[in-house]
Backbone as JSON Lines, residues from 0, in Angstrom:
{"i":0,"aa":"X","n":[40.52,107.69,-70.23],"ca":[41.64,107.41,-71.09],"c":[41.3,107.74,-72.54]}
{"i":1,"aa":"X","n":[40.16,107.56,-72.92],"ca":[40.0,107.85,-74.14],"c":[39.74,109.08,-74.67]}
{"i":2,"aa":"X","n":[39.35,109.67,-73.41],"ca":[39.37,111.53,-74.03],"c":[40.81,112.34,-73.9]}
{"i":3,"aa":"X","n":[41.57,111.61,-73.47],"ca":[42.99,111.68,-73.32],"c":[43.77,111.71,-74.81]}
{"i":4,"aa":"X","n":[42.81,110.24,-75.46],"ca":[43.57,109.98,-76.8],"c":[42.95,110.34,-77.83]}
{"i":5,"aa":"X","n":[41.97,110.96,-77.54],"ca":[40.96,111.57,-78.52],"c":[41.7,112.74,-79.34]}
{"i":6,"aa":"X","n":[42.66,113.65,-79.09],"ca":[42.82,114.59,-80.0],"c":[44.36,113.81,-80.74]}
{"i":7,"aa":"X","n":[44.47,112.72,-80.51],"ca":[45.78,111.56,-80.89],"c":[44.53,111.02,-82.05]}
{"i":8,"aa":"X","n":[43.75,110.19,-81.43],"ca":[42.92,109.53,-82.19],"c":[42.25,110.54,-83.82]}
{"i":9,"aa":"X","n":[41.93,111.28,-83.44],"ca":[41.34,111.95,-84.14],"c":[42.38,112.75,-85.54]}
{"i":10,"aa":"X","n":[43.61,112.99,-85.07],"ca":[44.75,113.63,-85.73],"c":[44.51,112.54,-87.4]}
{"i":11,"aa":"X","n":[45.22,113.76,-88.11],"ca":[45.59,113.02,-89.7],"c":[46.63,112.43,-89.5]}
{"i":12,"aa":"X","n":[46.7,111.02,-90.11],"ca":[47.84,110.38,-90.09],"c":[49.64,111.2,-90.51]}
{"i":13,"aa":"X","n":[49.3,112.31,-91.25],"ca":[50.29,113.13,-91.64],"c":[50.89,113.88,-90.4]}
{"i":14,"aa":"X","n":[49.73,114.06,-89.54],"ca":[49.93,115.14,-88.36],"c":[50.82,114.23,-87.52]}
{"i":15,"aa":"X","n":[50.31,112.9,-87.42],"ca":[51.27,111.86,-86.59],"c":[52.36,111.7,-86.63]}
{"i":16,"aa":"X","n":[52.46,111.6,-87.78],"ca":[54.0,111.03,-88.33],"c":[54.76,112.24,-88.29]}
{"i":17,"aa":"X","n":[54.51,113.07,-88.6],"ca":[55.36,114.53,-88.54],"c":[55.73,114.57,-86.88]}
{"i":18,"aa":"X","n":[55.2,114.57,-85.98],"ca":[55.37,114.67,-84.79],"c":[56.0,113.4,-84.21]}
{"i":19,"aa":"X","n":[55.55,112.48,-84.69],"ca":[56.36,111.11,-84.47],"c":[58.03,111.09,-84.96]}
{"i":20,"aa":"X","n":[58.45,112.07,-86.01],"ca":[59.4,112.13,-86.6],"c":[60.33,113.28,-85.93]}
{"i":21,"aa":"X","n":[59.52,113.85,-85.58],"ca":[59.73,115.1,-84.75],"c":[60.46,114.97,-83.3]}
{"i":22,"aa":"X","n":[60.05,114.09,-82.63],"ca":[60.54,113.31,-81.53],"c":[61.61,112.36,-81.53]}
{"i":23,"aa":"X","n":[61.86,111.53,-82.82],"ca":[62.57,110.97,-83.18],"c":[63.85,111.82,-83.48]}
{"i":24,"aa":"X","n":[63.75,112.81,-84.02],"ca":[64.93,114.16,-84.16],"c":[65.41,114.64,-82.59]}
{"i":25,"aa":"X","n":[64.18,114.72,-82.07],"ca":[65.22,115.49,-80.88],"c":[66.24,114.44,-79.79]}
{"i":26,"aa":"X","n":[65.54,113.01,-79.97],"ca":[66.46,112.12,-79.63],"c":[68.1,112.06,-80.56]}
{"i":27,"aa":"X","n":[67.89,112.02,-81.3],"ca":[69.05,111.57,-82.35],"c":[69.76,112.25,-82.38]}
{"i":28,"aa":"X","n":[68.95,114.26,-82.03],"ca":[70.19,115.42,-82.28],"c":[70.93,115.03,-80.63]}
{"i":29,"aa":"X","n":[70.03,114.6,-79.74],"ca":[70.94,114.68,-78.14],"c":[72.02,113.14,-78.43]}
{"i":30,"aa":"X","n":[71.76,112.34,-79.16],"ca":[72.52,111.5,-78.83],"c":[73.86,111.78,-79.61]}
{"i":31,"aa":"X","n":[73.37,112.5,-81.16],"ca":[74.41,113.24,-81.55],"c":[75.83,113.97,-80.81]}
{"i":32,"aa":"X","n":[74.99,114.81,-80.33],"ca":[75.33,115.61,-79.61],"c":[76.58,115.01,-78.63]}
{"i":33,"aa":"X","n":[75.97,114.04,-78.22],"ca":[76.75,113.3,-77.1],"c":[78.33,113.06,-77.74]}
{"i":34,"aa":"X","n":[77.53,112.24,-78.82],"ca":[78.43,111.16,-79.28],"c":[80.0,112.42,-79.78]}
{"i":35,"aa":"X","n":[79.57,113.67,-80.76],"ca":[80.52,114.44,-80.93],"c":[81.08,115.0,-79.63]}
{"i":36,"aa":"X","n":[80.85,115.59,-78.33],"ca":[81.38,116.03,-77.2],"c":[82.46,114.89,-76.54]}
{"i":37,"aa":"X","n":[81.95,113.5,-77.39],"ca":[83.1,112.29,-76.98],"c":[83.88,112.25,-77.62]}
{"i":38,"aa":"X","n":[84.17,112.42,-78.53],"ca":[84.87,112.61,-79.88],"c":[85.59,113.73,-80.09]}
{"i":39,"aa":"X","n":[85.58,114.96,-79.35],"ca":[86.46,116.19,-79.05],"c":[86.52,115.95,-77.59]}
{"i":40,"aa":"X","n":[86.53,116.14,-77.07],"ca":[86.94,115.72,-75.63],"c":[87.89,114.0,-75.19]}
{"i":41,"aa":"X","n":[88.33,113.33,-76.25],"ca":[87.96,111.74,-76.2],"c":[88.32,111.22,-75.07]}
{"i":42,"aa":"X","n":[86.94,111.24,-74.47],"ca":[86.27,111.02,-73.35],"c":[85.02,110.1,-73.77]}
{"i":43,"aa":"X","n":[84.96,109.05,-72.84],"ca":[83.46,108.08,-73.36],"c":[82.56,109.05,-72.68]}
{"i":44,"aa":"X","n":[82.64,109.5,-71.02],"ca":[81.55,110.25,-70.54],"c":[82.12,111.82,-70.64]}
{"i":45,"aa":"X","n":[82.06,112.69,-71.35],"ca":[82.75,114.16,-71.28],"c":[82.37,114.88,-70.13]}
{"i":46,"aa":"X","n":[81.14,114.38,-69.73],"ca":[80.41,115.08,-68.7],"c":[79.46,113.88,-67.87]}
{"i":47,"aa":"X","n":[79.98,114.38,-65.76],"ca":[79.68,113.55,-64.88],"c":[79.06,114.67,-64.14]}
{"i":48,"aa":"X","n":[78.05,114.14,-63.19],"ca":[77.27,114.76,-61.98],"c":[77.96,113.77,-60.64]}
{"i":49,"aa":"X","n":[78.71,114.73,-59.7],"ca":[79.37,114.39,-58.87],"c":[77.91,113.83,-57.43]}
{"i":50,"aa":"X","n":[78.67,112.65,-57.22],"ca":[77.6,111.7,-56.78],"c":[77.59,111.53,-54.93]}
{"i":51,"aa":"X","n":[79.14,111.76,-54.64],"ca":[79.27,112.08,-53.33],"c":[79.58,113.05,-52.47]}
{"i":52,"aa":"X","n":[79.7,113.43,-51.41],"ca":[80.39,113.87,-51.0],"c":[82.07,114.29,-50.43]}
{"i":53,"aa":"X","n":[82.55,113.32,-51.08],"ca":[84.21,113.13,-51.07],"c":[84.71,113.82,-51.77]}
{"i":54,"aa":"X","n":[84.67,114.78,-52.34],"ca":[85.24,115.82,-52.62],"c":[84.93,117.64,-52.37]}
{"i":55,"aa":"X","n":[84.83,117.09,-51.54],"ca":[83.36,118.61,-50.82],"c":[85.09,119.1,-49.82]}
{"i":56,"aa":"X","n":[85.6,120.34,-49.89],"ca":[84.83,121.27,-50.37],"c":[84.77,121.89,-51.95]}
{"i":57,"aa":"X","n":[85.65,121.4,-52.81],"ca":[85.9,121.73,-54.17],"c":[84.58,121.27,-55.14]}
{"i":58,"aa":"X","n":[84.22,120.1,-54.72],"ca":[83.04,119.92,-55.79],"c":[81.58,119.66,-54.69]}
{"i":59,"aa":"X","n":[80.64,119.85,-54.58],"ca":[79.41,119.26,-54.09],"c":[79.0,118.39,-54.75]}
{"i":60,"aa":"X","n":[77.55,117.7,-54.18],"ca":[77.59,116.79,-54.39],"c":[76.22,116.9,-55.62]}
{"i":61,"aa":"X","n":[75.99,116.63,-56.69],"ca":[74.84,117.34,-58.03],"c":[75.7,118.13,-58.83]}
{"i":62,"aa":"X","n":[77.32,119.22,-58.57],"ca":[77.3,119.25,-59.48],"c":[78.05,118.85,-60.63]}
{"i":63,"aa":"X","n":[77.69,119.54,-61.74],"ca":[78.19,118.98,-63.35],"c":[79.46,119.75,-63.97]}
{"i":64,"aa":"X","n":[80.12,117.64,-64.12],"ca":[82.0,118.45,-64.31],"c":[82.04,118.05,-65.67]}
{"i":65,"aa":"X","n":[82.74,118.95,-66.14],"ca":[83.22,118.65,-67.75],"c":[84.44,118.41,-67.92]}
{"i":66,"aa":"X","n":[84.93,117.03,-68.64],"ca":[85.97,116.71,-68.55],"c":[87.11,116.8,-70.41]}
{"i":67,"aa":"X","n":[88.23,116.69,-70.21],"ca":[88.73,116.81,-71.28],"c":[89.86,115.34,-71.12]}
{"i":68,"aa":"X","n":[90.21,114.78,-72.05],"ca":[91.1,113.78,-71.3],"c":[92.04,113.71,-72.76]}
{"i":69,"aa":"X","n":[92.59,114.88,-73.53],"ca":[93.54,114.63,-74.92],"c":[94.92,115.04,-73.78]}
{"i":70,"aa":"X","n":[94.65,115.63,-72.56],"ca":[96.3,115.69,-71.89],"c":[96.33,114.22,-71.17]}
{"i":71,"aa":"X","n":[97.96,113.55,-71.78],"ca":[97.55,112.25,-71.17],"c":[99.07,112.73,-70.08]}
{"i":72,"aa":"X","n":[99.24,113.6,-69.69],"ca":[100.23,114.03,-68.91],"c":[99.4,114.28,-67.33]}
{"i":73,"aa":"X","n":[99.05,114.01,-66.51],"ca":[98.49,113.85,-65.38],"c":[99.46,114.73,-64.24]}
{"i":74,"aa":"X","n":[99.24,115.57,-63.58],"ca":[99.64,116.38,-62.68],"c":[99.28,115.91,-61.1]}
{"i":75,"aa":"X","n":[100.09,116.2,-60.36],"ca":[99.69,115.9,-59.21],"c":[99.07,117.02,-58.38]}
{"i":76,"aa":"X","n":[98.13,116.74,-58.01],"ca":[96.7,118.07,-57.25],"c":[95.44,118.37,-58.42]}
{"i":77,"aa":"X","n":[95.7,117.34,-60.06],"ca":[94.64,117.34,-61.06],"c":[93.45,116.77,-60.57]}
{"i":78,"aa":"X","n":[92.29,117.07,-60.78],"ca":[91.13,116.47,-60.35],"c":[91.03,115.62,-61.25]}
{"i":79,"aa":"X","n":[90.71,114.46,-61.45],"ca":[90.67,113.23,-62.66],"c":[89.39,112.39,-62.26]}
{"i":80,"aa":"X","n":[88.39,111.56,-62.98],"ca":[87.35,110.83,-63.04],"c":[87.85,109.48,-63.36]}
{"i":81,"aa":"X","n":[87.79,108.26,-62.73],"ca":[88.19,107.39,-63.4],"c":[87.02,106.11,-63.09]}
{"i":82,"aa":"X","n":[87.35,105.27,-63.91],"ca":[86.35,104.01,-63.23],"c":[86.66,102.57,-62.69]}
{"i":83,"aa":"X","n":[86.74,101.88,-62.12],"ca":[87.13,100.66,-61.6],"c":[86.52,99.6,-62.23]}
{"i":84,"aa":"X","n":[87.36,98.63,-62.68],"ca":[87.04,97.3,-63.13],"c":[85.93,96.73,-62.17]}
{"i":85,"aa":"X","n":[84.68,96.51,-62.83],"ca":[83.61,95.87,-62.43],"c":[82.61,96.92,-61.47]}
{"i":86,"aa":"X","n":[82.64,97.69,-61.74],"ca":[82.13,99.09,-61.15],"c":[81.81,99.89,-62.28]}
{"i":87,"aa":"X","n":[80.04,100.24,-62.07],"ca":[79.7,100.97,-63.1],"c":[80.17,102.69,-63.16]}
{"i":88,"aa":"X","n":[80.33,102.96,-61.58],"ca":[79.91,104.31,-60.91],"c":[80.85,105.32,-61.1]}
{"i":89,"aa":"X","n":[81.6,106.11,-61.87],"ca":[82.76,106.57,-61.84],"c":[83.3,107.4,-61.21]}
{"i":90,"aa":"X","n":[84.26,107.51,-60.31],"ca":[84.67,108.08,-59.21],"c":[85.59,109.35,-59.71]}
{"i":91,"aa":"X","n":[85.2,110.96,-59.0],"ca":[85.83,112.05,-58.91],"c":[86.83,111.95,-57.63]}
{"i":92,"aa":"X","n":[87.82,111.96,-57.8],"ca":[89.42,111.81,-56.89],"c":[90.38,112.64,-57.19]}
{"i":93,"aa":"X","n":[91.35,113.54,-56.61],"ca":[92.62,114.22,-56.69],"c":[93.17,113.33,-56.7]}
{"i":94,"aa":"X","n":[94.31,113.54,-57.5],"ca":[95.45,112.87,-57.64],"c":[96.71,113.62,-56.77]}
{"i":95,"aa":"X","n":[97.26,112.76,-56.07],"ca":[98.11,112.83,-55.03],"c":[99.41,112.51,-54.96]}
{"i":96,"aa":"X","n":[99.74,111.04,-55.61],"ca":[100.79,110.88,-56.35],"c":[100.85,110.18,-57.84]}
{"i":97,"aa":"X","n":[101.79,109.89,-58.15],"ca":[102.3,109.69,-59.19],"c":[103.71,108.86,-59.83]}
{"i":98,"aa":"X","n":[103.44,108.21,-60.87],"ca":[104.43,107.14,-60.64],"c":[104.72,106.6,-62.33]}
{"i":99,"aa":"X","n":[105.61,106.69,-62.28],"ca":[105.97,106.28,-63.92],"c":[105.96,107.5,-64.92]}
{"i":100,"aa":"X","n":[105.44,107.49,-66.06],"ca":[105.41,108.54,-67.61],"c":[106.8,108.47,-68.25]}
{"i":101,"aa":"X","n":[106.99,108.56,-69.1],"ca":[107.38,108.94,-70.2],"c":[107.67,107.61,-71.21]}
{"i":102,"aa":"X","n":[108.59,106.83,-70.94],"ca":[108.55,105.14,-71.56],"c":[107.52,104.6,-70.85]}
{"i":103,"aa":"X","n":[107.91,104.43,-69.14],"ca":[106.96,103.94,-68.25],"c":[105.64,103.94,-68.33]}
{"i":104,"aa":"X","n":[104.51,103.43,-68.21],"ca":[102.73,103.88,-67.95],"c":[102.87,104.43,-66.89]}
{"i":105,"aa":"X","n":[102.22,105.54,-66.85],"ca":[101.89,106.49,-65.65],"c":[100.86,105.8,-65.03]}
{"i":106,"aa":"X","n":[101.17,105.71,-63.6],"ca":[100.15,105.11,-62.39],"c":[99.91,106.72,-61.78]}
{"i":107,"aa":"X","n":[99.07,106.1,-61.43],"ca":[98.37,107.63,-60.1],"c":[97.8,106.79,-58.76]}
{"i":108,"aa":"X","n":[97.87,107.4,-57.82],"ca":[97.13,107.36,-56.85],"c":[96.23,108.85,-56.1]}
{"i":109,"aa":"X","n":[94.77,108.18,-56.12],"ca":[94.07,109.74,-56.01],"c":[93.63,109.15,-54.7]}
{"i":110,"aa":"X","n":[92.46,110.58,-53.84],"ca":[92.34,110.66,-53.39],"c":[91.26,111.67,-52.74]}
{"i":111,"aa":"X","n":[89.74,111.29,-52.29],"ca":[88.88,112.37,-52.07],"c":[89.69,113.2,-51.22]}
{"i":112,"aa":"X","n":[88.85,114.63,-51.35],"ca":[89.24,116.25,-50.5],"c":[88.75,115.97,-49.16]}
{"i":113,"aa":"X","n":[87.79,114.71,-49.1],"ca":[87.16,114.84,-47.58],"c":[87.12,113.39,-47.45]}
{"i":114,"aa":"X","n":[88.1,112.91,-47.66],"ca":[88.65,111.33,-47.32],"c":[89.63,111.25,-46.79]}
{"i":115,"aa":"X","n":[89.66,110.75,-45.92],"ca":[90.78,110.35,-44.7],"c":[91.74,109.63,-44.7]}
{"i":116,"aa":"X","n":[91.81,108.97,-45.91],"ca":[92.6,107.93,-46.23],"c":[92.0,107.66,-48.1]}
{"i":117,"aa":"X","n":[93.71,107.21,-48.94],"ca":[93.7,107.37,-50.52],"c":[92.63,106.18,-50.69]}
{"i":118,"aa":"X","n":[92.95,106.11,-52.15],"ca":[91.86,105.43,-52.57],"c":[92.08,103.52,-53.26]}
{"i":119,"aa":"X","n":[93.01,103.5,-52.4],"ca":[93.32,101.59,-52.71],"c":[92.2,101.01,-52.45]}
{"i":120,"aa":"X","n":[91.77,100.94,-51.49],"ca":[90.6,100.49,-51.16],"c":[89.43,100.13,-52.04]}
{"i":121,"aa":"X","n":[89.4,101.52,-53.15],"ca":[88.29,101.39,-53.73],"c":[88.7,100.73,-55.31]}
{"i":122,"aa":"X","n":[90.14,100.71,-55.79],"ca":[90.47,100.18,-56.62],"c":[90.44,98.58,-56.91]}
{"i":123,"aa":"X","n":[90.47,98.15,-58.27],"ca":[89.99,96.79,-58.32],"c":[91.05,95.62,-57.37]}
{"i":124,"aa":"X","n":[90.31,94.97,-57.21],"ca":[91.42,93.85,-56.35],"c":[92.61,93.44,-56.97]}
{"i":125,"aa":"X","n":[93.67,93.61,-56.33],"ca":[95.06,93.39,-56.45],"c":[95.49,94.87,-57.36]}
{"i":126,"aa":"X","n":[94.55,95.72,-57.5],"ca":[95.57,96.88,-58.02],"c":[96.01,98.21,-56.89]}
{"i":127,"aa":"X","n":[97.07,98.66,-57.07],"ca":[97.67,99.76,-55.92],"c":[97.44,100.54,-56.76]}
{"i":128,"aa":"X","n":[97.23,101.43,-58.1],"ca":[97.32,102.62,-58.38],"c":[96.44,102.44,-59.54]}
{"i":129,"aa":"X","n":[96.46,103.85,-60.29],"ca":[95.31,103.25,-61.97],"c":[96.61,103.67,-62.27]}
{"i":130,"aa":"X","n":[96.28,103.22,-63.59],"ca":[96.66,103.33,-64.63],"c":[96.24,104.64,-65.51]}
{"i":131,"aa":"X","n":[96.84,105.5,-65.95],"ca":[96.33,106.78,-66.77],"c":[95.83,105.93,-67.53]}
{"i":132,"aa":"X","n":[96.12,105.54,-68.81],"ca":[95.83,105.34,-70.38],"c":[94.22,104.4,-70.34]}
{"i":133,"aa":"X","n":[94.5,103.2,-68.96],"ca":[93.23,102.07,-68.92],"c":[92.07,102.9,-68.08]}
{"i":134,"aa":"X","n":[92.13,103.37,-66.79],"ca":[91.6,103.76,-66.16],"c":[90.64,105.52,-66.11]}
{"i":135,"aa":"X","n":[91.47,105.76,-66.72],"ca":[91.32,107.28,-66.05],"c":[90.13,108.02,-67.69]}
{"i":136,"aa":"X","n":[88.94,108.48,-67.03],"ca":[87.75,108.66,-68.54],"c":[88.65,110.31,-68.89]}
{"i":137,"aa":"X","n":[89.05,111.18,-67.5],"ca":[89.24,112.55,-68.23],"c":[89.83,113.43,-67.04]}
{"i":138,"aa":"X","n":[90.29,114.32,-67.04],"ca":[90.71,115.36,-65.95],"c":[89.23,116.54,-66.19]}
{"i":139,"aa":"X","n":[89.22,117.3,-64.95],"ca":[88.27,118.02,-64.72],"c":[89.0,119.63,-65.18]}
{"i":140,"aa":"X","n":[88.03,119.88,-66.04],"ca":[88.41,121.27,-66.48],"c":[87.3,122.69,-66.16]}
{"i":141,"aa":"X","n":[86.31,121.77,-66.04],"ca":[84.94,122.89,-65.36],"c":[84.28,122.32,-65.01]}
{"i":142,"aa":"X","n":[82.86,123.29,-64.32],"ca":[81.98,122.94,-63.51],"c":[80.73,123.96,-63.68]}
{"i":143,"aa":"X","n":[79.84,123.03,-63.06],"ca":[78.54,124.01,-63.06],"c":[77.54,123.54,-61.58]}
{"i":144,"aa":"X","n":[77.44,124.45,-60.8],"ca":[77.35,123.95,-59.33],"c":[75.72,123.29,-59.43]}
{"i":145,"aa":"X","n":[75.67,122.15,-58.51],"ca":[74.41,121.81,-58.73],"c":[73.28,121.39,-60.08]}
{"i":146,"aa":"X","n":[73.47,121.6,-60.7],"ca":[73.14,121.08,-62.46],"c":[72.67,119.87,-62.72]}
{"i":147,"aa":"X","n":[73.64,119.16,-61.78],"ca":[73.64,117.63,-61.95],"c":[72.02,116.97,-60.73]}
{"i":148,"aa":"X","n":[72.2,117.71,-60.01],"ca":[70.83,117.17,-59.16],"c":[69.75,116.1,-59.5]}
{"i":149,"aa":"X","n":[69.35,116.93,-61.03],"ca":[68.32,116.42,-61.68],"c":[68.73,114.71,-62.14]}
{"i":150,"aa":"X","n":[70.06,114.64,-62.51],"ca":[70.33,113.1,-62.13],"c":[69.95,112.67,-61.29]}
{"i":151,"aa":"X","n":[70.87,112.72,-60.25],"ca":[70.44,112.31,-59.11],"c":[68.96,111.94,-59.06]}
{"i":152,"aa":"X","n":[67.9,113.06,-58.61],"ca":[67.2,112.56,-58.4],"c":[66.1,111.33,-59.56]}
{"i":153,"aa":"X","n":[66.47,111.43,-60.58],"ca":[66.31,110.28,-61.58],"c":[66.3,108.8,-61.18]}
{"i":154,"aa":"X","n":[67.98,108.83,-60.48],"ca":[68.72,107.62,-60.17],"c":[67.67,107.23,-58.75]}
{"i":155,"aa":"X","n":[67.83,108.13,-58.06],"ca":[67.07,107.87,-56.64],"c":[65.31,107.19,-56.54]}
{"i":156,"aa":"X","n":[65.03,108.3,-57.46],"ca":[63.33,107.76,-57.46],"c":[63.09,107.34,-59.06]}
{"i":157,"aa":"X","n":[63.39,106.33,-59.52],"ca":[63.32,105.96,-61.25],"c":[62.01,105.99,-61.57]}
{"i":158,"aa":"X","n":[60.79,106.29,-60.39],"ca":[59.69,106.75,-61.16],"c":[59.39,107.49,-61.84]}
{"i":159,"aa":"X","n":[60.5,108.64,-61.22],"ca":[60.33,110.16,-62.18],"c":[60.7,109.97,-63.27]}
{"i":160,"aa":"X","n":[61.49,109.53,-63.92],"ca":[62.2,108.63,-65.2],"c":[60.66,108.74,-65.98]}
{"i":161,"aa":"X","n":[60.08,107.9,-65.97],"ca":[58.36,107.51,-66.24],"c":[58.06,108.38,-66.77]}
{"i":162,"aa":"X","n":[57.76,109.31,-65.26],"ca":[56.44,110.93,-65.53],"c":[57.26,111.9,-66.18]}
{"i":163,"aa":"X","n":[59.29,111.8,-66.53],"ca":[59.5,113.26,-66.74],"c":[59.24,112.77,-68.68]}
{"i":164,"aa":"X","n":[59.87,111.42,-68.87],"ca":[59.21,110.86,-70.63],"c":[58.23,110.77,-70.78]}
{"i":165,"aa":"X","n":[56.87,110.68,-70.24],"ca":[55.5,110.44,-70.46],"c":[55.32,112.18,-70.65]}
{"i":166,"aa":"X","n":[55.59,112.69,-70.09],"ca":[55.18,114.29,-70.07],"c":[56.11,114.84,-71.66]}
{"i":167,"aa":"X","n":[57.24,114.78,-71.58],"ca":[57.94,114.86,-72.72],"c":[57.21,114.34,-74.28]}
{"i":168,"aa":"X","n":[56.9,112.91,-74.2],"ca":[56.48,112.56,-75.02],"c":[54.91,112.65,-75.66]}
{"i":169,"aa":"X","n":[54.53,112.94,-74.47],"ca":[52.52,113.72,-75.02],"c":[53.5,115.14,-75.11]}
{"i":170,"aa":"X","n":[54.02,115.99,-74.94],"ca":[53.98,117.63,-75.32],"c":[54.73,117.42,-76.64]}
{"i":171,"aa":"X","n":[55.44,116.41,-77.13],"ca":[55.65,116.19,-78.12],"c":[54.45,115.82,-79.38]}
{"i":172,"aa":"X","n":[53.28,115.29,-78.8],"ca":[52.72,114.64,-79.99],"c":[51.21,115.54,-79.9]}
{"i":173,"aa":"X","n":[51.23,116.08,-78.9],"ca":[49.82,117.15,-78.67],"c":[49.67,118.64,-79.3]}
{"i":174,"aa":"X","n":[51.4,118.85,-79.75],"ca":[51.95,119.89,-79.43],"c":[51.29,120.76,-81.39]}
{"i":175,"aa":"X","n":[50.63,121.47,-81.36],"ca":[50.25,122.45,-82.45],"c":[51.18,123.07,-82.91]}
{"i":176,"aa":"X","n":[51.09,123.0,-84.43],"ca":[51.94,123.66,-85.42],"c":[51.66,124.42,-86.55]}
């Protein structure tokens, strides 16, 4: 361990902090980053990695959808992301029907491409449809097949989580300039 921290140990305190600061930037520009893609898109998540298979054959399951949600006009056959009260996980569903807009709140009822039956079931207790305005994060406007994987496997084995920041963060502070 200590010949590990030996070229850490040994560094000028100037060399540290520059690289310490350095790391600190590339966090701040991604969270940046984030935070503006929410803010033109206004969308909390602009971008999801599709988690099941219920929408196969149009989406698989890894990849990465980009969403836009400034049309609050909802179409029926729109792909839409929404999330359920008390449910972290946010669900990719077609929308199938439709109910209310213009004075009214628009309700939807969606529905996976490879689900056999809509999606009441999965909605919060005592609700039959969402709600556009409460429910719904964005409609799906693109894709990038497979992309999303690398979530996934994050979520699956959270060790890698660990080794992919431990690796990140020494090539950050080892790293010659």
């Amino acid at each position: 361990m200590n010949s590990l921290l030996g070229p850490l140990a040994s560094a000028p305190p100037r060399q540290l902090l520059s690289q310490t600061l350095n790391f600190a930037l590339v966090l701040s520009t991604a969270f940046m980053l984030w935070k503006a893609l929410s803010v033109l898109t206004d969308s909390p998540s602009p971008i999801v990695v599709v988690l099941s298979g219920s929408m196969e054959p149009a989406f698989q399951r890894g990849d990465l959808l980009f969403l836009w949600n400034r049309w609050k006009d909802t179409k029926i056959g729109e792909v839409v992301v929404y999330n359920v009260n008390g449910k972290d996980i946010p669900i990719v569903h077609r929308v199938v029907r439709r109910f209310g807009g213009g004075l009214k709140p628009l309700q939807l009822l969606t529905k996976g491409d490879n689900n056999a039956a809509d999606d009441t079931e999965l909605y919060a207790a005592g609700q039959d449809y969402l709600n556009r305005a409460q429910d719904v994060i964005g409609s799906v406007v693109g894709y990038v097949p497979f992309v999303g994987y690398v979530t996934i496997l994050l979520s699956e084995y959270p060790w890698l989580k660990t080794v992919l920041l431990g690796i990140m963060g020494l090539t950050v502070i080892f790293q010659r300039e």
